[in-house]
C-alpha positions in Angstrom: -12.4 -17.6 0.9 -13.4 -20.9 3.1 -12.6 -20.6 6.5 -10.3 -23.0 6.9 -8.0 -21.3 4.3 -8.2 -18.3 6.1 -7.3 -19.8 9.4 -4.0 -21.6 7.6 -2.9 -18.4 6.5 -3.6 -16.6 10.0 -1.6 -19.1 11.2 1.4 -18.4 10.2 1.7 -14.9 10.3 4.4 -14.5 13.8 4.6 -11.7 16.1 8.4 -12.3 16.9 9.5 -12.1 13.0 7.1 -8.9 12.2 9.2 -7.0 15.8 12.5 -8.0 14.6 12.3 -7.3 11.4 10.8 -3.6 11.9 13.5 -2.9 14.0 15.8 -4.2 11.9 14.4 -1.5 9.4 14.0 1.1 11.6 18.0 0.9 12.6 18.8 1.1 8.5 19.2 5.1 8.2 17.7 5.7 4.6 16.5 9.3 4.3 15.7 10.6 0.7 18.6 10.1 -1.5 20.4 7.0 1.0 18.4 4.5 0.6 21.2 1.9 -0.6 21.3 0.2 2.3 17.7 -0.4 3.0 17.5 -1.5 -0.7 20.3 -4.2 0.0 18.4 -5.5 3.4 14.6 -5.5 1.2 16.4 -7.6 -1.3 18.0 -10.4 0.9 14.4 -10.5 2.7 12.4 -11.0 -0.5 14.8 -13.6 -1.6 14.7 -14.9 1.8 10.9 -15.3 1.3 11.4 -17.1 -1.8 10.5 -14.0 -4.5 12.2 -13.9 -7.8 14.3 -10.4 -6.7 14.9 -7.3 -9.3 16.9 -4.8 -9.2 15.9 -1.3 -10.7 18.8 0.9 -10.8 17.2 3.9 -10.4 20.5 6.2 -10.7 24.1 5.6 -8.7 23.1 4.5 -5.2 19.6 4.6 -5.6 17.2 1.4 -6.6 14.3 -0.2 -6.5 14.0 -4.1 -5.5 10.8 -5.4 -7.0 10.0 -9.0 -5.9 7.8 -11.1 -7.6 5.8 -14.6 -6.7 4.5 -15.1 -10.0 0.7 -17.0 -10.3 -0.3 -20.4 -11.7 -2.7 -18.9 -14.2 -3.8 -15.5 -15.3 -5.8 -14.1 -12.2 -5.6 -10.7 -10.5 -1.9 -9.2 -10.0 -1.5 -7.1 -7.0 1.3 -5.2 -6.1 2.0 -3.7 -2.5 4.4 -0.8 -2.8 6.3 1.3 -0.2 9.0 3.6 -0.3 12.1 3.1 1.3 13.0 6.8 1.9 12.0 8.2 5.5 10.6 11.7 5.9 13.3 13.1 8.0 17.1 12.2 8.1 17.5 11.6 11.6 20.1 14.2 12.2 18.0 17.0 12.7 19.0 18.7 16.0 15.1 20.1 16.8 13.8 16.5 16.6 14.6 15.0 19.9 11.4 12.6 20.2 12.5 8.2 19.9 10.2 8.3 16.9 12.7 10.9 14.8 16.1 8.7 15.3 16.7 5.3 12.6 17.3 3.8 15.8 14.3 1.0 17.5 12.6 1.2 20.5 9.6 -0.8 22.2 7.6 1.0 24.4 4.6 -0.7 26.0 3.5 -2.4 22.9 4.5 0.7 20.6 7.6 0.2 18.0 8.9 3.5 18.2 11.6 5.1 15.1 12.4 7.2 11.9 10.2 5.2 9.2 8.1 3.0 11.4 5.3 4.6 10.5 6.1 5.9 6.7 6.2 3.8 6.0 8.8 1.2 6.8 6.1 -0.7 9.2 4.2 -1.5 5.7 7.2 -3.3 4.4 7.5 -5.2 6.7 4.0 -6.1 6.9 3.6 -7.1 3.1 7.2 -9.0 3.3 5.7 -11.1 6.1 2.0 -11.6 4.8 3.7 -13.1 1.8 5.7 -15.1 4.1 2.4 -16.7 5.5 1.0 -17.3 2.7 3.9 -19.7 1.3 4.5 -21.0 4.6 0.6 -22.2 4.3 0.8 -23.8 1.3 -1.3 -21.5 -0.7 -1.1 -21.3 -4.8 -2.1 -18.4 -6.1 -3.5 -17.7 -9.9 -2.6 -13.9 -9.8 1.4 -12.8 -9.2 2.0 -10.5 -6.1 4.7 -8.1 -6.4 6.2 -6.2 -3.4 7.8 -3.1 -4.6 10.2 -1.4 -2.3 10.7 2.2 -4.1 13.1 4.6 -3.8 12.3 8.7 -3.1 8.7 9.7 -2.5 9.0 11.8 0.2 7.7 15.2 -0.7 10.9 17.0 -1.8 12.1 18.7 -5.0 15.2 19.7 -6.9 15.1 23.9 -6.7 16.8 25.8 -9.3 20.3 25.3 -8.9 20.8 25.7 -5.4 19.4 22.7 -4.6 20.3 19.3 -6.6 21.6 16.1 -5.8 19.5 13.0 -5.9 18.5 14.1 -1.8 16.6 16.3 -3.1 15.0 14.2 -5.9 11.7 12.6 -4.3 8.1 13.2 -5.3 8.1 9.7 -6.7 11.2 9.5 -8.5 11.1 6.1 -7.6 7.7 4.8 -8.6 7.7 6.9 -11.7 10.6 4.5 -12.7 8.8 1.2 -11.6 5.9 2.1 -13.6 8.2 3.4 -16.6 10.0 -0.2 -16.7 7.6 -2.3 -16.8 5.6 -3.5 -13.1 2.4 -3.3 -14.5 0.1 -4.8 -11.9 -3.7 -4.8 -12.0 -3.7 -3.1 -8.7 -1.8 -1.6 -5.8 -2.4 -1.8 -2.2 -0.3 1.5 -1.1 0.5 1.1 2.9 1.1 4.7 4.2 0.0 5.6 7.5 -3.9 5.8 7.5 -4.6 4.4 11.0 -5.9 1.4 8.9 -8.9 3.4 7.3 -9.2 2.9 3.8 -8.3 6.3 2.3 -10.1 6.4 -1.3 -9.0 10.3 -1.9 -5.9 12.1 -1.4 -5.1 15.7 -3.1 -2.5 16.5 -5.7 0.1 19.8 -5.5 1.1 22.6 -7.6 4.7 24.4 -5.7 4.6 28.2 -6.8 7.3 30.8 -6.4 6.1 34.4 -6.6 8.9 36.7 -6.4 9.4 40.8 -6.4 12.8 42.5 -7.4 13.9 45.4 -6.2 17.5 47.7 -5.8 20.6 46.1 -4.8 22.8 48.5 -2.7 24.4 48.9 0.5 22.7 49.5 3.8 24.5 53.5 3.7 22.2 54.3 0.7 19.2 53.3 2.1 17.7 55.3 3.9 14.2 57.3 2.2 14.6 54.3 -0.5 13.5 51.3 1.6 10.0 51.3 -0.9 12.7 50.2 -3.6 13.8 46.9 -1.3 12.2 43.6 -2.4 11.5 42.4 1.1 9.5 45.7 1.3 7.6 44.9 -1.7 7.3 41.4 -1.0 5.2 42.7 2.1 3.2 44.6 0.1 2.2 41.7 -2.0 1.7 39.2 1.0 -2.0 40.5 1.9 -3.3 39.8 -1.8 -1.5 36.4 -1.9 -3.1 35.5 1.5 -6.6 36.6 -0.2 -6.0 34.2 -2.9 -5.3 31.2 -0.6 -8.9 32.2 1.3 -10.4 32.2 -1.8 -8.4 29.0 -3.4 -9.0 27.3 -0.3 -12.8 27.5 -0.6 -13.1 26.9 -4.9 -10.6 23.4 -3.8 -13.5 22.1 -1.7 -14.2 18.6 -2.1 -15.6 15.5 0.0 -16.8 17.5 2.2 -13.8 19.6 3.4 -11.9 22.9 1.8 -8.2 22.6 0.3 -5.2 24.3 2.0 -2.6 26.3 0.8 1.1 26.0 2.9 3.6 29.0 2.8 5.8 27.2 3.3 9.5 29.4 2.5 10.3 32.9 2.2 13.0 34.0 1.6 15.6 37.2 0.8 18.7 38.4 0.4 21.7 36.7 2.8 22.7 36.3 6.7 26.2 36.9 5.8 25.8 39.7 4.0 23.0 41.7 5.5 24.7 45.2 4.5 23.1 44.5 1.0 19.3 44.6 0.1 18.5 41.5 -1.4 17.9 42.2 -5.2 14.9 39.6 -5.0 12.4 37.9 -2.5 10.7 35.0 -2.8 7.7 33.4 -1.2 7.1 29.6 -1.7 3.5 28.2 -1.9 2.2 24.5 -1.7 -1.2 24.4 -3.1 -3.1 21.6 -2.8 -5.4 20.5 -5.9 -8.7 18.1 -5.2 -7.9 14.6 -7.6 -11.0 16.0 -9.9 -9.7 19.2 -10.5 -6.9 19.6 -13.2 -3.9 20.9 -11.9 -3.5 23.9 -14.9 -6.5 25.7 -12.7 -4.0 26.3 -10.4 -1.7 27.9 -12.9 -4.6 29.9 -14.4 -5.0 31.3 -11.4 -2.2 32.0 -10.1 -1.2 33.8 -13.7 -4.1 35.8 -13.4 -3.3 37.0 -9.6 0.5 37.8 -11.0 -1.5 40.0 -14.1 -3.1 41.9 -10.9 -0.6 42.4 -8.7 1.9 43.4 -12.0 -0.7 46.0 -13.3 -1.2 47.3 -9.0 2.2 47.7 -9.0 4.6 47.8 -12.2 8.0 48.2 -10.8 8.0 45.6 -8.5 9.3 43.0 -11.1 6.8 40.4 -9.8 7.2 37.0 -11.6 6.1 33.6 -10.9 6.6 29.9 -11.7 5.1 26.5 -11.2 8.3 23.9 -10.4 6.3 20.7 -8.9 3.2 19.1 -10.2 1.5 16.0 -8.8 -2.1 14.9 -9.5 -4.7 13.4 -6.9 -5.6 10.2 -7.3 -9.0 8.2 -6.3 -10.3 4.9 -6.4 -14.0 3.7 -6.8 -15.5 2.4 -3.1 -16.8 -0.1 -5.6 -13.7 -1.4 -7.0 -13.1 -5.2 -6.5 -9.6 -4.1 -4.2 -11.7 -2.0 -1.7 -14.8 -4.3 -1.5 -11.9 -7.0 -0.7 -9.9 -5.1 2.0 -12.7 -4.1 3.8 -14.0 -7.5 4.0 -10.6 -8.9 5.5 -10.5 -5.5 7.6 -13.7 -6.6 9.0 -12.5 -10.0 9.2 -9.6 -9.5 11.3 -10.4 -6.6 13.4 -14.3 -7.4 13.9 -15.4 -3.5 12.6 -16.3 -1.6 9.2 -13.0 0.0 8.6 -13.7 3.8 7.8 -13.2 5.6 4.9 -11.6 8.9 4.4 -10.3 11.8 1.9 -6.8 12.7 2.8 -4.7 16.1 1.9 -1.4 14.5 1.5 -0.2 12.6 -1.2 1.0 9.4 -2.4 2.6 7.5 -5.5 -1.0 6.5 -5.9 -0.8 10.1 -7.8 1.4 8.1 -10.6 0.1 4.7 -10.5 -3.6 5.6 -11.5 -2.0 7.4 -14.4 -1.0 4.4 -16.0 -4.2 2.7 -14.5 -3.3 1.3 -11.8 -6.0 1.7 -9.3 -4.5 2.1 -6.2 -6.0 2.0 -2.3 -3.8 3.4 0.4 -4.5 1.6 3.7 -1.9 1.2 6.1 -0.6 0.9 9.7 -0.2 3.9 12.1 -1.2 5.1 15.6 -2.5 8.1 15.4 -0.8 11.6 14.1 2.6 12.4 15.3 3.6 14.1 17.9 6.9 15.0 20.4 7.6 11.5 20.1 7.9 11.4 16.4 6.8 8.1 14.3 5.3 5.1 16.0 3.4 2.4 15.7 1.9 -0.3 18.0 2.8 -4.2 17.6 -0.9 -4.9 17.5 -1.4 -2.9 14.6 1.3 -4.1 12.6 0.5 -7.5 13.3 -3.5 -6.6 12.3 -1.9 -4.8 9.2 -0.4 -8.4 8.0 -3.5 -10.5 8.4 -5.7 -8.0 6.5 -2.6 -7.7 3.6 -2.7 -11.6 3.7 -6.1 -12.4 3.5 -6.5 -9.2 0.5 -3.4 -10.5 -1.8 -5.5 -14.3 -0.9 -8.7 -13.7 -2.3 -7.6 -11.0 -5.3 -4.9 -13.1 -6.7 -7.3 -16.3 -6.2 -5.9 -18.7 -3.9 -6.5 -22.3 -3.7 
C-alpha cells in the first residue's frame, strides 16, 4: 500500500468517536440471550456508516446484523465478526470490580466495563476503521462485512433443567451466519489477544460422569452410606483426576499440555437434605488441541467408564458427551496473517507476537466451512478484581491496524 494512502486512511480514524461509542456499548446490557438491544444500536451504526444493513433473525429476540460495503470488482472479501453477547450478566452479586457492570468508566486512559474487552471494544474498532476508510475516499475491489453475532459465550443448554435461549451460546449465532449465506474469503476474529496474533486455539468436549446410588431418608442411613452416590462419586473422583493427568499430557501441542476443568458437581438438593440424592454428577471441560479429532476424547472417556464400571458394578456409572467444538488454526503463511502483521508493525513499530491459546472462538465454525480465520484483538492484559478493561490507546491502535488489514486484502485504490 503507498504511503500516502495509508496516511489518508490514518487520518481519519478519531479518538473521540472510538470513546463514545465504546461507552455507548458498554452501557447496552446484552448478556447471552439479551442481546436485542445491542443488535438495534450495531444496526443504526452500520447504516450510519453507510453499509447495506441485514438482519438475521436468529430466533425471537435474538439476531444477527451483518453489514456489508460491497467491492468494485471481485477481490478478497473479509469479514470482521464479534459477538454481541458479554461473558457475564452484570448482576452477579460476587462481581464488584467497574469492569463486571454494562455501565462505562474512564480511568487514566483505560475504558473500563462488561464487554469492553470481549469483545464489545472490537466492534467498535471494525465499525470505525470502516468509517475511515469511506471517510478517505478509498474504493475497494473486495466487500467487507462486519458481523455482529449473537451467543458465543461458552454456555450450553443442559438436559432439561437448563433451556431458554440464555443458555444457548457456543456460537449459536455464527453457526447461523455461516448457515445463511456470509460466505467471506476470510475473517479477522477480534477477541481479546493483547493484539498478538493468535494462530491456535483448542476445541472442547463437556462430559458428565455420573454414579447412582439408594434414595432414602437420612433415619435409614446409617451402616449404608457405601450405597449413597455422593459416596461413590468420591470413590470414582481419584481415577477421574488420573485421567485428566494423563489427558492433559497426550493433549500436548505448540509446546504446552491441554487442561481439563471440573468445573460442576453436583448431588441431591439443599432443600431436601433428609434424602440421599439418587445420582451425582461431576462435569468435565476437556480441552482438545485443533489437530486432534474430538471422538478421541470420547474414546477415552468410554474406555475409563468400561474401567471404572467393571472396578465397581453397582455403582450405576454412566456417562455422556453434551458439547462439542473443534479447534481451529490458520497458516502463519496465509495472505491474512502476513497482512496483519505488516500493518501491526506498521502502526505500533514491533513484530506482533504470535501465540496458541486454550480458549475458544467461532473461528472453531468458520474454518469448517473454510473460512480461514485469525483472532487478533484489543485487550490489556488478563482480568482481574477490576473485571474487563481496555486502554484508549489500544483501541485506537486496534482500528488503524483493522484499517490498514481490510485496505490492502480487499485491494484498495
Amino acid at each position: 500500500m503507498k504511503k500516502d494512502l495509508a496516511k489518508t486512511i490514518l487520518s481519519q480514524i478519531r479518538e473521540d468517536e472510538i470513546v463514545a461509542m465504546c461507552c455507548d456499548v458498554v452501557n447496552i446490557p446484552s448478556p447471552t440471550g439479551e442481546e436485542l438491544e445491542m443488535g438495534r444500536y450495531m444496526r443504526r451504526a452500520l447504516e450510519d456508516t453507510g453499509l447495506s444493513v441485514t438482519w438475521q433473525e436468529v430466533e425471537e429476540g435474538r439476531a444477527n446484523v451483518v453489514g456489508l460495503w460491497e467491492g468494485t470488482g471481485n477481490g478478497k472479501s473479509l469479514m470482521f465478526n464479534g459477538h454481541m453477547d458479554t461473558s457475564n450478566t452484570g448482576r452477579e452479586t460476587f462481581l464488584t470490580g467497574l469492569g463486571y457492570k454494562a455501565k462505562a468508566a474512564i480511568r487514566k486512559g483505560m475504558i473500563y466495563g462488561l464487554g469492553i474487552y470481549n469483545m464489545k471494544g472490537a466492534l467498535v474498532c471494525y465499525t470505525l476503521a470502516v468509517k475511515a476508510l469511506m471517510r478517505a475516499g478509498v474504493k475497494l475491489e473486495g466487500d467487507v462485512i462486519i458481523a455482529a453475532v449473537v451467543g458465543e459465550i461458552e454456555k450450553t443448554q443442559w438436559s432439561d433443567e437448563f433451556v431458554g435461549k440464555e443458555f444457548r451460546g457456543y456460537g449459536v449465532g455464527t453457526h447461523h451466519l455461516v448457515n445463511h449465506g456470509v460466505l467471506p474469503d476470510m475473517c479477522i476474529l477480534g477477541e481479546p489477544t493483547d493484539l498478538q496474533l493468535v494462530l491456535g486455539h483448542y476445541g472442547t468436549v463437556w462430559v458428565r460422569i455420573s454414579t447412582r446410588g439408594h434414595y432414602v431418608h437420612t433415619a435409614f442411613t446409617r451402616g449404608k452410606q457405601e450405597h449413597s452416590s455422593v459416596f461413590r462419586m468420591k470413590e470414582i473422583l481419584d481415577p477421574i483426576y488420573a485421567w485428566i493427568i494423563a489427558w492433559e499430557k497426550k493433549a500436548t501441542y505448540d509446546r504446552q499440555p491441554g487442561v481439563v476443568n471440573v468445573g460442576c458437581v453436583r448431588g441431591g438438593h439443599p432443600w431436601r437434605v433428609s434424602r440421599t440424592p439418587d445420582r451425582a454428577d461431576v462435569f468435565l471441560d476437556v480441552r482438545v488441541p485443533p489437530t486432534m479429532p474430538l471422538k478421541e476424547v470420547r474414546t477415552s472417556i468410554k474406555q475409563l467408564v468400561l474401567e471404572l464400571r467393571k472396578k465397581h458394578p453397582d455403582y450405576g456409572v454412566e456417562y455422556e458427551t453434551y458439547v462439542s467444538v473443534p479447534g481451529a488454526e490458520i497458516s502463519q503463511d496465509h495472505p491474512l496473517v502476513k497482512t496483519v502483521e505488516a500493518c501491526h508493525q506498521r502502526v505500533l513499530g514491533a513484530v506482533p507476537k504470535h501465540a496458541t491459546v486454550l480458549w475458544d472462538s467461532d473461528a472453531s465454525v468458520m474454518t469448517r466451512y473454510g473460512i480461514e480465520t485469525l483472532n487478533y484483538g484489543p485487550s490489556s492484559g488478563p482480568r482481574d478484581a477490576e473485571g474487563e478493561k481496555v486502554a484508549i490507546e489500544t483501541l485506537v491502535n486496534t482500528t488503524r491496524v483493522y484499517a490498514l488489514a481490510a485496505a490492502e486484502i480487499c485491494g484498495a485504490h
